[in-house]
N, C-alpha and C positions, 0 to 999 in steps of 0.2 A: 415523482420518484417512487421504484417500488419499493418495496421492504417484505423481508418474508413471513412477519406475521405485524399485529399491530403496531403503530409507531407507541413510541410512549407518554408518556401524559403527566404522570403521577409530579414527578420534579424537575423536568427539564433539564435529566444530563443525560448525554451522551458518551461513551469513549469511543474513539476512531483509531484502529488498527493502524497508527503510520510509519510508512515507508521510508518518506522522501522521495516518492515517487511520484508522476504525475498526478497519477490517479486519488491517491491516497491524501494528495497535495487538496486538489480539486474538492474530495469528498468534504474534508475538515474545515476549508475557508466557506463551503456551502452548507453547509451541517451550522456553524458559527453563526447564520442568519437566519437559523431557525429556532436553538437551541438555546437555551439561559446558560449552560456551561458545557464547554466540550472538554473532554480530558485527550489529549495527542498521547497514546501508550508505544512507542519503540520497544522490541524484543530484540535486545544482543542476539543473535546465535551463532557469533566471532566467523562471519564471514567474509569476504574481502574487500566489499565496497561499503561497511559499514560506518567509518569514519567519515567517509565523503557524503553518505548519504544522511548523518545527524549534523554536519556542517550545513546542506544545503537544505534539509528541514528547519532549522533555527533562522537561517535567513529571509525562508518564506514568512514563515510564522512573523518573524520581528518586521518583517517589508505589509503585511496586513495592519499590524497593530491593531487586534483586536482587546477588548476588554475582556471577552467571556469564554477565552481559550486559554487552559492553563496550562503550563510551561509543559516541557514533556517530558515523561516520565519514562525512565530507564529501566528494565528488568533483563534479567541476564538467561539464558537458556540455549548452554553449546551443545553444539550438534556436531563437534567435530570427532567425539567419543564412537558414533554410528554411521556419522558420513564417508569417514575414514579418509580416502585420497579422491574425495569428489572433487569436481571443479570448483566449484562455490566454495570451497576451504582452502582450498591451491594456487588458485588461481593461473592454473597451469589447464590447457584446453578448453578454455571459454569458447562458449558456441559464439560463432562471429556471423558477420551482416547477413550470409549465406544460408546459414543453420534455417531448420524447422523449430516451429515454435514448443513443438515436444522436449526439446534438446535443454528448454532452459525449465525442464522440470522440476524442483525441490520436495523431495518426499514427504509427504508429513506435513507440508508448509502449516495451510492453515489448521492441521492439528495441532499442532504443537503452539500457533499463535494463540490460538483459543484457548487451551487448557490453562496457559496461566493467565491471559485475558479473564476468564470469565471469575476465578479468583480473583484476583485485583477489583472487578466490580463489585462481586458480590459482600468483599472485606468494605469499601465505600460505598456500598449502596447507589451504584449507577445502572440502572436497569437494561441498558441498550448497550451493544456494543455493533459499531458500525465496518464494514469493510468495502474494498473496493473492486472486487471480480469485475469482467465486463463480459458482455457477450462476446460467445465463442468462445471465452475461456475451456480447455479441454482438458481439465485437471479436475479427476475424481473429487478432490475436497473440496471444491469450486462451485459443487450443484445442488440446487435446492435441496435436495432430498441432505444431503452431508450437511449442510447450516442447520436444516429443521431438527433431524434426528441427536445434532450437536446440541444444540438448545435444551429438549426435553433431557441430555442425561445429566447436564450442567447443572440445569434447574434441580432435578434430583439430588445430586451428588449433593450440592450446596443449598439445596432446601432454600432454595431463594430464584425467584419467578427471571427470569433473563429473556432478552430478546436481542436477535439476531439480526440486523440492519446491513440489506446489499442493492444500497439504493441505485446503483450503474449497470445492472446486469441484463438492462436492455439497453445499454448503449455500445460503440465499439468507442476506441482509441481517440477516432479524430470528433466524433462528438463530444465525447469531454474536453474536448481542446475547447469547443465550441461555444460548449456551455459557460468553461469556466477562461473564456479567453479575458475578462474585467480584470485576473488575478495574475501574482508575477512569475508567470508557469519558467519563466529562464531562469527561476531559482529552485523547481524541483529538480530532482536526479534520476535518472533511469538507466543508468550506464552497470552492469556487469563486471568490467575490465578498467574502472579510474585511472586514469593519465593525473596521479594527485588525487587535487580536486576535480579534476575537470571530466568530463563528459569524454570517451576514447572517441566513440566516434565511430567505430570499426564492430561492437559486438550485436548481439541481435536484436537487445534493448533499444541501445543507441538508432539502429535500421529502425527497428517499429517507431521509435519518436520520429525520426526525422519523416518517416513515411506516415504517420499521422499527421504530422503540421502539414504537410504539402496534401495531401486530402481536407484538411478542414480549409486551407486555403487562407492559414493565418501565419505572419510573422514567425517564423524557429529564432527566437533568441539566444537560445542555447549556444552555447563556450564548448564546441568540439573538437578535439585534439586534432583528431584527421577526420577528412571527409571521403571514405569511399565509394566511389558510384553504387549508385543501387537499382537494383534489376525492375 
């Protein structure tokens, strides 16, 4: 696995950025088997699959049952103040199975997860903080150089040594299927557009999940609303 600078040592915690996303899913059930305590941190930013996506986080986590992952931890940080009428706050023109992977952009993402991420470590004394990019990701805050230069000003800011953990970032989609296929991947979320709880089926998340499991050439368990063909 890589990591963008040293792993850590000192005490053995970790926080993993999660989603309820596959990936994020994958990261923290594999991080758990290396790490003496993982801390799972969720960032509200009152977007519209957020409820489905802390539902279907808590039933991974509790379908593991690990001992050294502690429960997950809520912080609040809206974006609806600057997003204004984006889709991710409207839910009104979700890029669908069609869209370019551009389309499902979120400004700011991993700025804005970091800033109060690296706070929450540095108040607890957990020296790493883990994410899940993969390769190909084509989002400016996605690239070495943005984790690195993120790190050094954290570390400053908070006068406390931090590191950056993006141990997928040479994998694509259906290799994490891959890796992490032992784990009960039909309970992460990746859906944009929730039918409820359930997975739509139709947006461009939903497309890349389903078109990873059928590249990794493993079982989609996945609960989809609807199945629209895919190109």
């Amino acid at each position: 696995m890589m990591t963008n600078n040293r792993e850590p040592l000192a005490n053995g915690k970790v926080c993993v950025m999660l989603s309820g996303g596959l990936d994020s899913c994958v990261l923290m059930a594999t991080l758990a088997e290396r790490f003496d305590e993982v801390y799972p941190l969720y960032v509200r930013k009152d977007l519209v699959w957020e409820e489905a996506e802390l539902h279907w986080a808590r039933q991974f986590i509790t379908m593991l049952n690990p001992r050294n992952i502690h429960p997950v931890k809520e912080i609040e940080l809206p974006v609806k103040d600057v997003y204004n009428s984006h889709w991710s706050t409207t839910g009104d023109h979700t890029p669908d199975h069609r869209s370019d992977d551009h389309e499902v952009y979120l400004p700011g993402r991993n700025l804005l997860l970091l800033a109060k991420a690296s706070i929450f470590c540095a108040l607890n004394q957990i020296p790493a903080i883990a994410l899940g990019p993969l390769k190909g990701n084509p989002f400016p805050d996605s690239t070495p150089e943005f984790f690195d230069k993120f790190r050094e000003m954290a570390s400053l800011a908070l006068n406390y040594q931090l590191m950056i953990m993006t141990p997928f970032s040479q994998l694509s989609k259906h290799e994490v299927i891959k890796l992490g296929q032992h784990f009960p991947l039909h309970l992460s979320f990746s859906c944009i557009s929730p039918a409820g709880m359930d997975h739509c089926g139709a947006c461009n998340k939903c497309a890349e999940r389903r078109r990873s499991f059928n590249l990794a050439g493993i079982e989609d368990k996945t609960r989809y609303h609807t199945l629209p063909p895919l190109d």
